[in-house]
N, CA and C atoms as an extended XYZ file, in Angstrom:
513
Properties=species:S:1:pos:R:3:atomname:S:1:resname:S:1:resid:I:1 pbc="F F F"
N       111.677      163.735       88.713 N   UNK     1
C       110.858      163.104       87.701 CA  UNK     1
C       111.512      161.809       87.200 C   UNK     1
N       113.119      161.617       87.109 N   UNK     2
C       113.481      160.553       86.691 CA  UNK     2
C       113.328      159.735       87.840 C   UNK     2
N       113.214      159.891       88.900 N   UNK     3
C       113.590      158.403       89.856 CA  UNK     3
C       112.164      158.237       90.381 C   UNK     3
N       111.482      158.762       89.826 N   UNK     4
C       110.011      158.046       89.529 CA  UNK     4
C       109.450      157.104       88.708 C   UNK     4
N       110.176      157.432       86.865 N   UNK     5
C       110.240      156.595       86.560 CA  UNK     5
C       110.935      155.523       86.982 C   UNK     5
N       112.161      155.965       87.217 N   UNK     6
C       113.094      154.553       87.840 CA  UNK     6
C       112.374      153.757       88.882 C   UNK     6
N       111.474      154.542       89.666 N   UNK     7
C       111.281      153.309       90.869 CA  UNK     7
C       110.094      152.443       90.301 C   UNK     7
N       109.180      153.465       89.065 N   UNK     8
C       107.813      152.506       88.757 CA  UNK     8
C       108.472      151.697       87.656 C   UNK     8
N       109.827      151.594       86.668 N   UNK     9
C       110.328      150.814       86.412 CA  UNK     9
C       111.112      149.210       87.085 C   UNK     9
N       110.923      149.894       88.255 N   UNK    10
C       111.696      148.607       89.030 CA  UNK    10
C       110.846      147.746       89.568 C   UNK    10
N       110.096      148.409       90.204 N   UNK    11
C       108.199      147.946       90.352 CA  UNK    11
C       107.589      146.979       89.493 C   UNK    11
N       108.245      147.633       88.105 N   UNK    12
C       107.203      146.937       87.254 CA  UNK    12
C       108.192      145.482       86.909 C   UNK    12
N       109.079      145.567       86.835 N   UNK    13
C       110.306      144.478       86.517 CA  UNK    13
C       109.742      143.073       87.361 C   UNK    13
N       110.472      143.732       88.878 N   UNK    14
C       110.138      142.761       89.855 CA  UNK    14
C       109.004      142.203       90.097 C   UNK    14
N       107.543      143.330       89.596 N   UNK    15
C       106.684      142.379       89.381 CA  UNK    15
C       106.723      141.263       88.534 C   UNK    15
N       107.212      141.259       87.860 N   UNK    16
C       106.827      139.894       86.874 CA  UNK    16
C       107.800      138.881       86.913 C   UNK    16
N       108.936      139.169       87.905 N   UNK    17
C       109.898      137.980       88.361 CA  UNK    17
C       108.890      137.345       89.606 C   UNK    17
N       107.335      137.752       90.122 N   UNK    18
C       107.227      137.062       91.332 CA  UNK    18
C       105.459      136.704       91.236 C   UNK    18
N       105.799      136.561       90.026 N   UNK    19
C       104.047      136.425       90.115 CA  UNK    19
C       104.498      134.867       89.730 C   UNK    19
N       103.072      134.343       89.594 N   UNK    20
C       102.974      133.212       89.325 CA  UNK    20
C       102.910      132.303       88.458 C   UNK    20
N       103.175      131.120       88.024 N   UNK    21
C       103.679      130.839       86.308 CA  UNK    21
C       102.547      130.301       86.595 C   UNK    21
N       101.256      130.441       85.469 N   UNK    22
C       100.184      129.798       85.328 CA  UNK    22
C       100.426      128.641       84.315 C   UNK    22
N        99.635      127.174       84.446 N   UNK    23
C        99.793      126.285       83.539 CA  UNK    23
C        99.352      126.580       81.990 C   UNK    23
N       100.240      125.786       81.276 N   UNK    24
C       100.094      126.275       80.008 CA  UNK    24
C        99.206      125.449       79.178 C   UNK    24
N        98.861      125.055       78.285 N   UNK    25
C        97.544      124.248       77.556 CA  UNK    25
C        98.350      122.790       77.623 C   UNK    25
N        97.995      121.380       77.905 N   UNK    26
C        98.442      120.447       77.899 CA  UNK    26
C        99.165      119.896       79.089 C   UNK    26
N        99.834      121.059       79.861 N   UNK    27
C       100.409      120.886       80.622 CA  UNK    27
C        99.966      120.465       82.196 C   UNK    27
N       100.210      119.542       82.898 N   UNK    28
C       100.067      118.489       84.399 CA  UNK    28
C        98.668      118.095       83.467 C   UNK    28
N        99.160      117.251       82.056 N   UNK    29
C        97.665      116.419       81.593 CA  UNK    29
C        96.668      115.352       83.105 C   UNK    29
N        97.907      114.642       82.980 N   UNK    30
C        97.425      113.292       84.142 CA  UNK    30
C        97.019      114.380       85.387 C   UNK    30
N        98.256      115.152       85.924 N   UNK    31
C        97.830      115.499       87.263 CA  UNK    31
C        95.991      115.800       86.971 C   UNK    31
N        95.545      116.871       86.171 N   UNK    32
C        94.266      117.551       86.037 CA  UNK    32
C        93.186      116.541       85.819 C   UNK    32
N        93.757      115.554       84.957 N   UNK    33
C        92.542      114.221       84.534 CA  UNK    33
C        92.556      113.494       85.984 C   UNK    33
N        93.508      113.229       86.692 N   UNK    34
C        93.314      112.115       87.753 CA  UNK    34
C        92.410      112.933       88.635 C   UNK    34
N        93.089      114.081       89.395 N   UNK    35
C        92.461      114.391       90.164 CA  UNK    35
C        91.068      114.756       90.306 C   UNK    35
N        90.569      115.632       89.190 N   UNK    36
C        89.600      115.980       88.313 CA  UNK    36
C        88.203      114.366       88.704 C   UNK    36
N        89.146      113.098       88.051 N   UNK    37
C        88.234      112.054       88.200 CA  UNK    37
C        87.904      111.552       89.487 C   UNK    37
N        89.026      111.901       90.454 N   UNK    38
C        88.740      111.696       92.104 CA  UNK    38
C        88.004      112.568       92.591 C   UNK    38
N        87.911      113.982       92.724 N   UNK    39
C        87.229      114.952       92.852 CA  UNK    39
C        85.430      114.225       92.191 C   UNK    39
N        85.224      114.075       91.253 N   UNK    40
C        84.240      113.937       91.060 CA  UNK    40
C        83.094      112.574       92.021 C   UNK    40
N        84.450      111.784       92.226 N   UNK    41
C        83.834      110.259       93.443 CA  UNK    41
C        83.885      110.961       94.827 C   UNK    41
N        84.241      112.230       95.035 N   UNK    42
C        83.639      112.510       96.236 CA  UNK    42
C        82.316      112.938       96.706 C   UNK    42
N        82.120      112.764       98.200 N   UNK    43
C        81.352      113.572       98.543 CA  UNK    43
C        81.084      114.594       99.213 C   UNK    43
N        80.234      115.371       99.724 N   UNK    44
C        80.092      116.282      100.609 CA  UNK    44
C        80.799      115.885      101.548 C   UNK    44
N        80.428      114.498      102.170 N   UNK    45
C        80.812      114.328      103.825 CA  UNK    45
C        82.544      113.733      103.852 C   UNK    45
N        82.815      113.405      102.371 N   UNK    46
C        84.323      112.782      102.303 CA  UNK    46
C        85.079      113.625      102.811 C   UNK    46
N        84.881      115.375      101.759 N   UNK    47
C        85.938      116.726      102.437 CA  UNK    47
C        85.808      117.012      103.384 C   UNK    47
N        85.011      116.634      104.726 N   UNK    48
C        85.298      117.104      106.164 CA  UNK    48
C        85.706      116.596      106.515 C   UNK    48
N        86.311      115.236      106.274 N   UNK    49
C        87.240      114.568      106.916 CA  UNK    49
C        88.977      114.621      106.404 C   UNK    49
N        89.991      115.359      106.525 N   UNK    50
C        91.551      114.927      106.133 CA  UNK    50
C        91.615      113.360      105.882 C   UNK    50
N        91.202      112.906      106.927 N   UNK    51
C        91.480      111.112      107.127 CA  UNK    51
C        90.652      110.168      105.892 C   UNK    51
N        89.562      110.852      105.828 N   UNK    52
C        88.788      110.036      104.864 CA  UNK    52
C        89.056      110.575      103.423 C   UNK    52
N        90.182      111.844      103.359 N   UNK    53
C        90.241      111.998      101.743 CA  UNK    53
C        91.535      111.007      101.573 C   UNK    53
N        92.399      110.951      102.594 N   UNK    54
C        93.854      110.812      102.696 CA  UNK    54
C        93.188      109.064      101.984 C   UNK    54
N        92.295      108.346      102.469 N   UNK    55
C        91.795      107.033      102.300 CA  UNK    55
C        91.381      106.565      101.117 C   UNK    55
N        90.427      107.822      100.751 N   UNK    56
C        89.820      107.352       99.621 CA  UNK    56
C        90.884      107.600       98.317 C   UNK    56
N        91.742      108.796       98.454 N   UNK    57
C        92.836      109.238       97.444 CA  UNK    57
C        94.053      108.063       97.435 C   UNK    57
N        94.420      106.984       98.364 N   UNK    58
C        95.258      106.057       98.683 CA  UNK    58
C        94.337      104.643       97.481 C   UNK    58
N        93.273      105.003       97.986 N   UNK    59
C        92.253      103.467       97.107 CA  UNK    59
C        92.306      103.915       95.899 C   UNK    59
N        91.902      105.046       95.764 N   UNK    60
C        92.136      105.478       93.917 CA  UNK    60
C        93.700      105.189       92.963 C   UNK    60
N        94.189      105.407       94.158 N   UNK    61
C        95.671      104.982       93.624 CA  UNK    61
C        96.231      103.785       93.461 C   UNK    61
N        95.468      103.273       94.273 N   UNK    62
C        95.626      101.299       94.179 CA  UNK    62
C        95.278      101.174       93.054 C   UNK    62
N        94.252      101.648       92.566 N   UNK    63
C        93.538      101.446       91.205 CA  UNK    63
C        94.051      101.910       90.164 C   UNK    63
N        95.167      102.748       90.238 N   UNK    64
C        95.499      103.827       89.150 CA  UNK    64
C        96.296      102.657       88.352 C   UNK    64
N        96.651      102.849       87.105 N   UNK    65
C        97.226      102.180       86.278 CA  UNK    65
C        98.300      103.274       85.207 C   UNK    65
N        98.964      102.610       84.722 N   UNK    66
C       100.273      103.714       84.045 CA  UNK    66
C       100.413      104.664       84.236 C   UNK    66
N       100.370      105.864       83.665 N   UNK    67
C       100.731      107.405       84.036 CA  UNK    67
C       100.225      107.950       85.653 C   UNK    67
N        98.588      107.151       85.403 N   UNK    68
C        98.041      107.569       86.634 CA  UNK    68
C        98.844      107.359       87.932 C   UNK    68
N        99.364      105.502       87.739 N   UNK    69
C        99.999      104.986       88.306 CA  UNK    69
C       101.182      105.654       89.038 C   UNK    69
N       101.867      106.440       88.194 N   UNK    70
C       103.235      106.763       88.018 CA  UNK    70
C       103.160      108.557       88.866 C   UNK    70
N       101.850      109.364       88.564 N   UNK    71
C       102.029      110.153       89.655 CA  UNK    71
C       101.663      109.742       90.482 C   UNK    71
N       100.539      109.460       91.200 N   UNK    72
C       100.445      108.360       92.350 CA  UNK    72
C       101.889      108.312       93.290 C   UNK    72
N       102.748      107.321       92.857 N   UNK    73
C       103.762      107.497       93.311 CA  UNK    73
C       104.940      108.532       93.336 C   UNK    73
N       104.690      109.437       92.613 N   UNK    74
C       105.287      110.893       92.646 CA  UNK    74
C       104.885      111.577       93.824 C   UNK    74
N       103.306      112.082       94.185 N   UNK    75
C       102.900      111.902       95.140 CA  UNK    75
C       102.476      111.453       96.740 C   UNK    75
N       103.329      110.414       96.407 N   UNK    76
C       102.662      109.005       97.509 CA  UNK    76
C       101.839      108.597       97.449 C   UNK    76
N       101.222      108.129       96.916 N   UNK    77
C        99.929      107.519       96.890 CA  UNK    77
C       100.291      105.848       97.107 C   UNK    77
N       101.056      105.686       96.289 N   UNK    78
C       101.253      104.110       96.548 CA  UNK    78
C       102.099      103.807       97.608 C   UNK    78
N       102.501      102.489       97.819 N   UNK    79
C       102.787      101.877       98.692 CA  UNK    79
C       104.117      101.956       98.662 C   UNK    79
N       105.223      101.824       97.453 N   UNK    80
C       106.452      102.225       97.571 CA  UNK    80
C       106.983      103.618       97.300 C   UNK    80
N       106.235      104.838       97.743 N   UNK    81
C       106.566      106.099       97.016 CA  UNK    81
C       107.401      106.226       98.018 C   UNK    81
N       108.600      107.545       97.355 N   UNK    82
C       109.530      107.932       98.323 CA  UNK    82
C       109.012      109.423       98.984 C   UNK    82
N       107.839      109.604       98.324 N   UNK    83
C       107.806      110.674       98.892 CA  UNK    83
C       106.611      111.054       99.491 C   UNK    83
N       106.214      111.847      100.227 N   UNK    84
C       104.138      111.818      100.722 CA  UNK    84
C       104.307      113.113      100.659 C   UNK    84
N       103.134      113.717       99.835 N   UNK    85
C       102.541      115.012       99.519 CA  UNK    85
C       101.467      114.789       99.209 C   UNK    85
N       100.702      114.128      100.038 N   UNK    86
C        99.330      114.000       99.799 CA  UNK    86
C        98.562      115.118      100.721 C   UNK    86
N        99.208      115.632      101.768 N   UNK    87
C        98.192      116.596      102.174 CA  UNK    87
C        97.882      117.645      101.407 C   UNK    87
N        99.017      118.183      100.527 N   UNK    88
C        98.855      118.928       99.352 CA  UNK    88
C        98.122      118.585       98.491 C   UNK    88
N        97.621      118.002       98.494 N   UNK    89
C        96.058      117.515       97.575 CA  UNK    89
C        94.527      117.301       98.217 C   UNK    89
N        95.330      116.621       99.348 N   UNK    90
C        93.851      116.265      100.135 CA  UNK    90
C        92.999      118.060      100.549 C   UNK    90
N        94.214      118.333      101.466 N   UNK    91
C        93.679      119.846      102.158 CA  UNK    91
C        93.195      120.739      100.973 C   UNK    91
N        94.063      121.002      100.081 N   UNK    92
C        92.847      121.559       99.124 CA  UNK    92
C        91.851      121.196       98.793 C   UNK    92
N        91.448      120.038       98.400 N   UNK    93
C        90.517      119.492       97.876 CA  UNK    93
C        89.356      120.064       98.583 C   UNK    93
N        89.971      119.479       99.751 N   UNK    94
C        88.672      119.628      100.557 CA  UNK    94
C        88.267      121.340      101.307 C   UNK    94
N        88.840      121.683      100.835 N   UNK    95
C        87.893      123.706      100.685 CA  UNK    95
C        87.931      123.936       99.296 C   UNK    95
N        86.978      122.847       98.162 N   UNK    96
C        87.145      123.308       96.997 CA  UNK    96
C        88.133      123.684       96.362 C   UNK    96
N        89.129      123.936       96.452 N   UNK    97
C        90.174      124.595       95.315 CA  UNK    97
C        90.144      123.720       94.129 C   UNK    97
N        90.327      124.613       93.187 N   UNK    98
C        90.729      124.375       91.594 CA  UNK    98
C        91.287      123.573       91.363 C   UNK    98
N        91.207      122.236       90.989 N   UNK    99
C        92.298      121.469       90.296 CA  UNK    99
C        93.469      122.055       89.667 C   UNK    99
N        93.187      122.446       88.754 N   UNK   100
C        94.376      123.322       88.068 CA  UNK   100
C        95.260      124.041       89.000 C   UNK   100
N        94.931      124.684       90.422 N   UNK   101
C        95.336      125.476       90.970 CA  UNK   101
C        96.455      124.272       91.880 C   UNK   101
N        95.735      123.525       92.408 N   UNK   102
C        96.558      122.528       93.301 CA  UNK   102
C        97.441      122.128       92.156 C   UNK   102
N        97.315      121.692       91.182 N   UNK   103
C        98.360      120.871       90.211 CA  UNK   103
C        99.754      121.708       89.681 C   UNK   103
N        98.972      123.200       90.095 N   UNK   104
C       100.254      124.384       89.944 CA  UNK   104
C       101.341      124.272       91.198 C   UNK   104
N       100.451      123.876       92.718 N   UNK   105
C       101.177      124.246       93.777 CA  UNK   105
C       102.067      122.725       93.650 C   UNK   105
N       101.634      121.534       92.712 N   UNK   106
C       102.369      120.362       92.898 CA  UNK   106
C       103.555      120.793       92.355 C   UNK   106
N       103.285      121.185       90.946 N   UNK   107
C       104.251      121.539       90.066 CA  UNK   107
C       105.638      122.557       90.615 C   UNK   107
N       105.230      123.321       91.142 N   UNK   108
C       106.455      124.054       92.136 CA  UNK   108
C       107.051      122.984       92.994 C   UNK   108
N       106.135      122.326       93.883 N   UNK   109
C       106.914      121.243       94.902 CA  UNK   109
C       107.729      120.423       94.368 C   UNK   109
N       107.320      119.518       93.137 N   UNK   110
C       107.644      118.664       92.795 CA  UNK   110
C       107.413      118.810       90.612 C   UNK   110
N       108.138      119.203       90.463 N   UNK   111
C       108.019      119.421       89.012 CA  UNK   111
C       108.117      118.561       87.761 C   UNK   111
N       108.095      117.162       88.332 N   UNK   112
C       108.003      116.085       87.810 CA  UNK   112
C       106.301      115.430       87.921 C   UNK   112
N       105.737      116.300       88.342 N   UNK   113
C       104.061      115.154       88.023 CA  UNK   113
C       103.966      116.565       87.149 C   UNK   113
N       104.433      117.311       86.321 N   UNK   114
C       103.371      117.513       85.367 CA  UNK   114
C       104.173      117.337       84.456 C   UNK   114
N       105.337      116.440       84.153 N   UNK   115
C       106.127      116.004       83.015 CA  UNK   115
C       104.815      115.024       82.580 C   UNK   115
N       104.420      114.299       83.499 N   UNK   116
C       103.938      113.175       82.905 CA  UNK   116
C       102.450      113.963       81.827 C   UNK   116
N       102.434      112.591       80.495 N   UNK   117
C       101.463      112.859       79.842 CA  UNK   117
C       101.008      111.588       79.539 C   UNK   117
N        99.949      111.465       78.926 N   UNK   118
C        98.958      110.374       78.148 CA  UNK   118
C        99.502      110.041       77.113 C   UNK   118
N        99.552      108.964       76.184 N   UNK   119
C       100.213      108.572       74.972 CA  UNK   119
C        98.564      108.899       74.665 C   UNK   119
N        99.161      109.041       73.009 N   UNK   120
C        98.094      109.133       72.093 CA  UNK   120
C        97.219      108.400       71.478 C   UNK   120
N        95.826      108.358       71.753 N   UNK   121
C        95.092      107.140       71.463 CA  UNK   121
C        95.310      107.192       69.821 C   UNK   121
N        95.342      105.557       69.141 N   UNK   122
C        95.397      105.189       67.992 CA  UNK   122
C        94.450      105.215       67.484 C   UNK   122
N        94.520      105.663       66.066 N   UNK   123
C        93.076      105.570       65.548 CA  UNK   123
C        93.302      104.299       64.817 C   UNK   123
N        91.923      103.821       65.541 N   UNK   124
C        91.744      102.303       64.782 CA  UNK   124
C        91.138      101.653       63.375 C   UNK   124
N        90.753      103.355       62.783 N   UNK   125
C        90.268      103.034       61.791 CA  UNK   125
C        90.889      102.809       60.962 C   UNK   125
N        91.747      103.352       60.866 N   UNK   126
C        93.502      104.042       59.804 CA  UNK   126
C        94.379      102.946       60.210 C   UNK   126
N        94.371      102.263       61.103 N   UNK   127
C        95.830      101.872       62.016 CA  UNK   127
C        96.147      100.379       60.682 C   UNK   127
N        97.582      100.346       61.069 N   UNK   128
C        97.973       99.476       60.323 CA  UNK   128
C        98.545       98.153       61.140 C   UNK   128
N        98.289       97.166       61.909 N   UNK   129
C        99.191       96.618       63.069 CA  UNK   129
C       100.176       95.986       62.284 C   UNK   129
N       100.212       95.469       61.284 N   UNK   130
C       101.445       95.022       60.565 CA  UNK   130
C       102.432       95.521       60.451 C   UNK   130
N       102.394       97.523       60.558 N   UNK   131
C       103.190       97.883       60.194 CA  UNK   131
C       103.905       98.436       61.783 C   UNK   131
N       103.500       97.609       62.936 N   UNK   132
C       104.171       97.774       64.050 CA  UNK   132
C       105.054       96.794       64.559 C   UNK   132
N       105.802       97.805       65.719 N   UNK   133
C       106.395       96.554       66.328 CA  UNK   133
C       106.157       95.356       67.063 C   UNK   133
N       106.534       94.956       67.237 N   UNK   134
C       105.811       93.917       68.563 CA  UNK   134
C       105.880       94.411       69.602 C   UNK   134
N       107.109       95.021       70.259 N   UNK   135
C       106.821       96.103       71.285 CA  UNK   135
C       105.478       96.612       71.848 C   UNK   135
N       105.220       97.577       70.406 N   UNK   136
C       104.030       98.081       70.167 CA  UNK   136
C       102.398       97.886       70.478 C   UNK   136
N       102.919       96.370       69.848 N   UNK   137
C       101.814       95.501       69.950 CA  UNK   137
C       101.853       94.847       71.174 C   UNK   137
N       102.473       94.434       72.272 N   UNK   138
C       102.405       94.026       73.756 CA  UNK   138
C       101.943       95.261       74.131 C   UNK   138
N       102.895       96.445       73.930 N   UNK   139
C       101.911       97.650       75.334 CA  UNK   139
C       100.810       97.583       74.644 C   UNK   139
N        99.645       97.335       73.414 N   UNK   140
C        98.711       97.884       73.205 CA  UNK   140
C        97.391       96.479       74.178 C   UNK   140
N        98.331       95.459       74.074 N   UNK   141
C        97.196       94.060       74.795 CA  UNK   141
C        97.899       94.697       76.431 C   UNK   141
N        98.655       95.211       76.866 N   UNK   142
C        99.205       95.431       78.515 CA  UNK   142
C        98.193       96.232       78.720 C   UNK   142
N        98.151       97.203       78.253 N   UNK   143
C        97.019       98.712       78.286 CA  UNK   143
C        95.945       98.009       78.514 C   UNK   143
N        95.294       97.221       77.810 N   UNK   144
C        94.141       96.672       77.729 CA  UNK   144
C        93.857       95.638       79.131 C   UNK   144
N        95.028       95.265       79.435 N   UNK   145
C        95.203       93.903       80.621 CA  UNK   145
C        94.427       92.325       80.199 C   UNK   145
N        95.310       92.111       78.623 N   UNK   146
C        94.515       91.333       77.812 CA  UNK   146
C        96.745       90.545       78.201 C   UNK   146
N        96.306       89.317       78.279 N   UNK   147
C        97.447       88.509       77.608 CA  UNK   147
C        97.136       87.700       76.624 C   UNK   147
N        98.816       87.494       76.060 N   UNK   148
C        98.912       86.615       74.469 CA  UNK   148
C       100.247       85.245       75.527 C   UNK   148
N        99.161       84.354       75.639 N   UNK   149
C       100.252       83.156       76.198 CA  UNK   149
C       100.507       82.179       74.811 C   UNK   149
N       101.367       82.080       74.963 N   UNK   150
C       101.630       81.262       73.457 CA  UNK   150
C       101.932       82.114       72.128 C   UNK   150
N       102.133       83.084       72.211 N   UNK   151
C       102.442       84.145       71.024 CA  UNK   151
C       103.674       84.423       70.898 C   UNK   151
N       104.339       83.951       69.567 N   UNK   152
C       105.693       83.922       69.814 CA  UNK   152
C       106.304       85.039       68.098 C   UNK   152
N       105.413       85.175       67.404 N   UNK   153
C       105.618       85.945       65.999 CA  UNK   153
C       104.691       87.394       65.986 C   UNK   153
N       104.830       88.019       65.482 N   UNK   154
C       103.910       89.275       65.389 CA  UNK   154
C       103.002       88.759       64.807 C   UNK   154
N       102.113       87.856       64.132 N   UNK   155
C       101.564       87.378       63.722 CA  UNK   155
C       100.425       86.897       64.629 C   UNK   155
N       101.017       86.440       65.476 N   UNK   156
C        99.930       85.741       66.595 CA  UNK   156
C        99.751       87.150       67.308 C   UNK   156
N       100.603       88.048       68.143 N   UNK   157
C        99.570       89.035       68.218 CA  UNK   157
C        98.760       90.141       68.248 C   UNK   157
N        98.925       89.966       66.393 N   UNK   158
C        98.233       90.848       65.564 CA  UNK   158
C        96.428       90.092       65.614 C   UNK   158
N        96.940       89.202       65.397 N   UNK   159
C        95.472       88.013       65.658 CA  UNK   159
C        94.660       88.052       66.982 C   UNK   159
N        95.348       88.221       68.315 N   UNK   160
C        95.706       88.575       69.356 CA  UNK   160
C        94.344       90.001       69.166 C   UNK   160
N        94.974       90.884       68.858 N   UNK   161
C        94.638       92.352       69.427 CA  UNK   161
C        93.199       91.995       68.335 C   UNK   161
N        92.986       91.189       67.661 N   UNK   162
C        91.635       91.025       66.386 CA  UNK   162
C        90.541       90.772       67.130 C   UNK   162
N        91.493       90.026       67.648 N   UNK   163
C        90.169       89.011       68.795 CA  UNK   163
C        89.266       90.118       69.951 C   UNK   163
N        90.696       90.721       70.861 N   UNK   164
C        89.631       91.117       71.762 CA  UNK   164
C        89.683       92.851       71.615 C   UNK   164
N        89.843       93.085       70.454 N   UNK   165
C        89.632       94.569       70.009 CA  UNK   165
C        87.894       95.551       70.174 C   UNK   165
N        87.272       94.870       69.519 N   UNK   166
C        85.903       94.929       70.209 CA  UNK   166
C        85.292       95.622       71.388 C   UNK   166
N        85.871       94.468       72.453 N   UNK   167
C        85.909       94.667       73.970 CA  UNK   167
C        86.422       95.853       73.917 C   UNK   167
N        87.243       96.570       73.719 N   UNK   168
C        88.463       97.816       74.434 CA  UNK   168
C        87.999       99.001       73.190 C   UNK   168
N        87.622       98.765       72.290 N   UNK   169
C        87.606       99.981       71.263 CA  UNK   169
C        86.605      100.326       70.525 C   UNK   169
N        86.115      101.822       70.757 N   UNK   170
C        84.777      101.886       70.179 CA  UNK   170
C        85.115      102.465       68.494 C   UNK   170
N        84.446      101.775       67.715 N   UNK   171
C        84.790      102.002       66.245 CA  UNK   171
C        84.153      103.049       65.738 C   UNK   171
């Protein structure tokens, strides 16, 4: 009777050293948003092809910008990555699998694309730009892909982000 319990104790142990760590709330933000948004520009006839996801997932990445940018090249996607694990995205993709599910199998491979996250959008209603840096205030016109030529004080571009705020932010 005891080495019954003992063995459905050991059973039960080792189960849970080998199951699988499911993602937690927040966590592979970018991986789930990027892919998620590529997944959706496909089509039927894109997933029968390896070659034509491997293509279209390479063009999305041309396009990607900061974080996106940044797994991209975690991945390979871009042009200087050190590493290519794109079939690990493509081949799932294309028999349906789960986003979430592929972004788990990245996360084991490579456990650095689900470090990455999104900075927090500012609320513009509240926001104070005076009371930022200039730092601050360049990544917020970079983000945008707005330049300040001739801006040499926080002043100019605080004036700067006045101007083409509009354009980039819904109030």
């Amino acid at each position: 009777m005891k080495y019954i319990f003992l063995t459905l104790a050991v059973i039960y142990i080792t189960q849970f050293q080998f199951t699988e760590a499911k993602l937690k709330e927040g966590e592979c933000e970018v991986c789930i948003k990027f892919l998620t948004k590529f997944e959706k520009s496909l089509s039927d006839d894109d997933r029968k092809s390896q070659d034509k996801l491997t293509d279209k997932l390479k063009k999305a990445c041309g396009k990607a910008k900061n974080k996106d940018n940044r797994f991209c090249y975690y991945v390979g996607g871009t042009k200087d990555a050190a590493t290519y694990i794109l079939k690990d995205i493509t081949k799932p993709i294309g028999f349906y699998k789960p986003i979430t599910s592929i972004c788990e199998a990245l996360k084991k491979k490579d456990p650095q694309t689900c470090e990455l996250a999104y900075e927090k959008e500012l609320d513009w209603k509240n926001i104070n730009l005076k009371k930022m840096r200039v730092k601050q205030l360049k990544n917020i016109l970079a983000n945008w892909d707005e330049t300040c030529s001739g801006c040499l004080e926080k002043s100019d571009y605080i004036k700067r982000i006045e101007e083409v705020k509009n354009r980039h932010v819904e109030l």
